[in-house]
N, C-alpha and C positions, 0 to 999 in steps of 0.2 A: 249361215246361208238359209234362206227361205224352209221350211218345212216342205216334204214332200206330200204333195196330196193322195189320197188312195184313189182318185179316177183319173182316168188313162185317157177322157177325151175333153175336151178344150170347150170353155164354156166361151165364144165369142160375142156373145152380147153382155157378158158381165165385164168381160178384158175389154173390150173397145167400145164402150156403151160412152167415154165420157168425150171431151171435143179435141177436135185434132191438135189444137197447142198443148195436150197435157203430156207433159216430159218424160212420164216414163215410158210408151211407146220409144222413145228418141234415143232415152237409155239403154233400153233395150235392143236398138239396132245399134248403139255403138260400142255396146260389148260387143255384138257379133263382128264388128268390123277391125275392132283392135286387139278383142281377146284379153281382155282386160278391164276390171272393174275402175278399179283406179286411175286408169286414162279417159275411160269413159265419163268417169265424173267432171275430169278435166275438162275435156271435149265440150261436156252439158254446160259447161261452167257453174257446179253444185259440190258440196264436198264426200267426200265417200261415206259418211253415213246417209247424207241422203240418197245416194243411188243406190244403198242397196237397201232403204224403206223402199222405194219406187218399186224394185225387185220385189222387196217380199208381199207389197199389196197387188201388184201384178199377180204374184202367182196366187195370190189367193182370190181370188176372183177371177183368174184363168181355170183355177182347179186341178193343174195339173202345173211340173215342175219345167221351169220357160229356162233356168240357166244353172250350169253345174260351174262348181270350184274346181278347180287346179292348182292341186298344193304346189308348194315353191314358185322359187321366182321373187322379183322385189317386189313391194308394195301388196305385198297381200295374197300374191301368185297370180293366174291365171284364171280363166273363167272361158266358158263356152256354150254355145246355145244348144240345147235341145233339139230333138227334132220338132217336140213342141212351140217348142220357141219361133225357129223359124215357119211354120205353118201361122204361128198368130201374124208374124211380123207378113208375109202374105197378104194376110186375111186385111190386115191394115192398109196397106199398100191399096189394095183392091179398092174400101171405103172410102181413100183419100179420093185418089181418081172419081169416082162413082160423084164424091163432094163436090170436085171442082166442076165436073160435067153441068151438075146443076146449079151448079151458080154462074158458071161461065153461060149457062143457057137465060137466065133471067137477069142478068148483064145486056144481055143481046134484045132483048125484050123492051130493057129500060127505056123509054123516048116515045115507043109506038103510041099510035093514037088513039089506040082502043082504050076509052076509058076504065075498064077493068084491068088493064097494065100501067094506068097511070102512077101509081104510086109501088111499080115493081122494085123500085132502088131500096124501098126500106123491106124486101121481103128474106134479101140474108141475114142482117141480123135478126132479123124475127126467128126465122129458121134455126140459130144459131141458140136462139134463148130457148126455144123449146125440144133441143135435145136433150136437155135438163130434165131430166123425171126425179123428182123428189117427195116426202111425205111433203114437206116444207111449203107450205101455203105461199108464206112472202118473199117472192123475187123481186128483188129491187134493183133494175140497171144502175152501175153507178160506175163510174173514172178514178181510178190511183190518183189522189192527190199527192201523198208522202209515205215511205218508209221510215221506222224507227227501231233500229234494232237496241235489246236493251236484254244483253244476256244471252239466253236461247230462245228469247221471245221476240217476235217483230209486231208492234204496233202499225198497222193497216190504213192511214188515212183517207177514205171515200167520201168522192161528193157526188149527192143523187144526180141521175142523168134529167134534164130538162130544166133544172132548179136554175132562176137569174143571180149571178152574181152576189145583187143584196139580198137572197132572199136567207132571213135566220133557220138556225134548225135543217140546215140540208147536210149535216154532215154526221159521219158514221166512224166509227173506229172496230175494227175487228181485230183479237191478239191473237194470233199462231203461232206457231213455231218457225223457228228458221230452216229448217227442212222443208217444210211446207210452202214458205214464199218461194225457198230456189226449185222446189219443182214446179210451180206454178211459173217461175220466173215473171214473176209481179216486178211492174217499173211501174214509172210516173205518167199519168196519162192514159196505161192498159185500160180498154173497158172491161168492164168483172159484173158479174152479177153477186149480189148482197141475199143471203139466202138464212132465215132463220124460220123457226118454229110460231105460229099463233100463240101457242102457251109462253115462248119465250118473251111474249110482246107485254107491259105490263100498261093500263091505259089508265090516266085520268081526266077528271074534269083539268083543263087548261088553268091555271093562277090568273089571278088578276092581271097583276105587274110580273112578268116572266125573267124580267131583267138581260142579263146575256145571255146569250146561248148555250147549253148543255152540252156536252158531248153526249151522244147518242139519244136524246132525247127530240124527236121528230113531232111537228103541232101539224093539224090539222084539222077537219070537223068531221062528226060524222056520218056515215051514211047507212048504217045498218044496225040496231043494235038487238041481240037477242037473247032472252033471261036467263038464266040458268041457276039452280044452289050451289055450283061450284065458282060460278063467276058471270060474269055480263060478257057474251063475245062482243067485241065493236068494231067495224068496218068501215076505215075511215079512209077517206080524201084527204092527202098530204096537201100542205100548202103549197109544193112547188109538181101538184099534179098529178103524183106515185098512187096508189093503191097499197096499205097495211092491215093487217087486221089483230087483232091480240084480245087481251082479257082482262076486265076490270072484275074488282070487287061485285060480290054480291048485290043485288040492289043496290046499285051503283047508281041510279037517279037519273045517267045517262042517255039521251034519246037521241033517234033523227034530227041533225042539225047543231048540237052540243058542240062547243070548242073543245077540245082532247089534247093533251100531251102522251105521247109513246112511248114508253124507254125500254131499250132493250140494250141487254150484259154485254161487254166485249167479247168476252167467252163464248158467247152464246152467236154471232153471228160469224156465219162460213160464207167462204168465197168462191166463188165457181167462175172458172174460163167460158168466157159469148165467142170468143172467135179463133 
């Protein structure tokens, strides 16, 4: 079970800092409701180790202990919430509501004539992307194309959000774990945002003849470049629209306006829940 922290008071912007589909909030209300780890998982539809990862990064970023065991019993015994527990699950409760008020509120809005609520329809998900605080320069909206599980790894299939159909180079692969997809409960289609590091971004002058397209290898041109002895940062315009930015070699020759290819590790790009 979780480690027990030595503060006694409940950090809530660490525990409910991330967006209301992430699962283990859900986990965590369905232990309380069955008493039980192992049905809870059921419930989430995840398998008992991932609910009780979901538990242990909870409680550590609650900073204090959200659920106790209960020896005996099948499947592992019993389990039961804290009085911490249920105060965060509260505290959640509260945020939700608080969430739907304001979107249920610029819902209401969408249509009016006032030219400053014209384009109110696109202001949830916006909303939705900037509860995201990260070091992470590059948020790239993008859609589940495919799952591929292979072991205890799931290959991530994303196509950038705006990209047309034929446009090459809009696709991404990120590998996680399979814990990871069923608490995020990633399907086909979810919008995700695509979240990696500048430095994880590695950039070149574009080839002549590119041939097919790369996995993870994104072309564009650029729009900012700036020198450095550790590397050239470049900030570029993707061809199907996005905003990247990453790091080429030293005196990289690279300028304003330069065709670029992007590559970035499977490893290295994380998925975060828009809605």
């Amino acid at each position: 079970m979780p480690h027990t922290p030595r503060n006694t008071s409940i950090s809530y912007r660490n525990a409910l800092g991330q967006t209301s589909t992430d699962k283990r909030v859900e986990i965590l209300r369905l232990i309380g409701a069955s008493g039980s780890i192992s049905q809870a998982a059921r419930d989430a539809g995840v398998s008992y180790k991932a609910a009780w990862q979901a538990i242990d990064t909870l409680t550590n970023l609650a900073g204090v202990t959200l659920v106790e065991r209960e020896v005996g019993g099948s499947g592992g015994g019993g389990a039961r919430l804290t009085a911490a527990g249920l105060q965060l699950l509260a505290a959640a409760d509260a945020l939700e509501q608080a969430r739907r008020q304001v979107l249920e509120r610029l819902r209401r809005q969408r249509g009016e004539a006032s030219a400053s609520l014209a384009h109110a329809g696109a202001v949830a998900p916006a909303l939705a992307q900037l509860s995201v605080r990260t070091s992470m320069r590059n948020q790239l909206p993008c859609r589940v194309q495919a799952l591929e599980q292979k072991g205890q790894v799931v290959r991530v299939q994303l196509r950038l959000a705006g990209a047309a159909a034929q446009t090459p180079h809009a696709t991404l692969v990120s590998r996680i774990t399979v814990e990871s997809a069923e608490l995020l409960g990633l399907r086909e289609d979810l919008p995700v945002l695509a979240l990696c590091k500048a430095m994880a971004v590695a950039v070149r002058r574009e080839v002549a003849a590119p041939g097919s397209p790369s996995v993870n290898v994104l072309c564009g041109r650029a729009t900012r470049v700036a020198r450095g002895p550790l590397g050239d940062e470049v900030a570029a315009r993707l061809d199907g629209g996005l905003q990247l930015v990453g790091f080429a070699a030293p005196a990289s020759g690279l300028r304003a306006g330069s065709r670029v290819e992007m590559t970035v590790e499977e490893s290295a790009l994380v998925i975060a829940l828009t809605e």
